[in-house]
N, C-alpha and C positions, 0 to 999 in steps of 0.2 A: 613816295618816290623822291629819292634825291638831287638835288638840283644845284649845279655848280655857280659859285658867286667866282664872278673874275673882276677882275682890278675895271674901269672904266679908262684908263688910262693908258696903261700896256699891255694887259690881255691877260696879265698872269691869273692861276685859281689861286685865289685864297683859301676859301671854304667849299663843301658840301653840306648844305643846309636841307629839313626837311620841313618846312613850313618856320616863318617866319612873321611877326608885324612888325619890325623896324629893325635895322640892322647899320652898323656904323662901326667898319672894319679898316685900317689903315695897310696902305699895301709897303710890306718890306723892301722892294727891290725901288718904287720911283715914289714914293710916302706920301701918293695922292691920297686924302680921305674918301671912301667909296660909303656912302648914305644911303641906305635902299628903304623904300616902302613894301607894304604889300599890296597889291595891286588893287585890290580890294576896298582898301583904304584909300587909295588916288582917286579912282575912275572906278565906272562901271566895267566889266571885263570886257561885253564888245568894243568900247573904243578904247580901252587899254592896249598897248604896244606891249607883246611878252617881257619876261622879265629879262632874257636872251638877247633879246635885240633891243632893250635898254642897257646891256651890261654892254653887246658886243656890236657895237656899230658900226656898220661895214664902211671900209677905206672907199671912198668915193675914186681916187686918183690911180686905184691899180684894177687893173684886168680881172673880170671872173668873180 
């Protein structure tokens, strides 16, 4: 299955990835360096955070 890498920054997609153990992708639009593991390699997967809601961390300050 494939699984979208977005910027950590602004949200943009970079890639669609299908398995990955390290990735270190630079985003065009704000040139934040985006460094990802595989999860697998961080943590065990029950106390790993998805890789979704490591990329895309929800705005604390808006509504919803």
């Amino acid at each position: 299955m494939m699984q979208e890498v977005r910027c950590g920054h602004c949200g943009r997609k970079l890639a669609a990835v299908c398995g990955f153990t390290e990735l270190q992708i630079k985003c065009p639009r704000c040139r934040t360096l985006n460094h990802l593991k595989a999860e697998s390699l961080l943590t065990s997967p029950a106390s790993a955070p998805s890789l979704q809601e490591a990329l895309c961390p929800r705005n604390r300050s808006s509504p919803g």
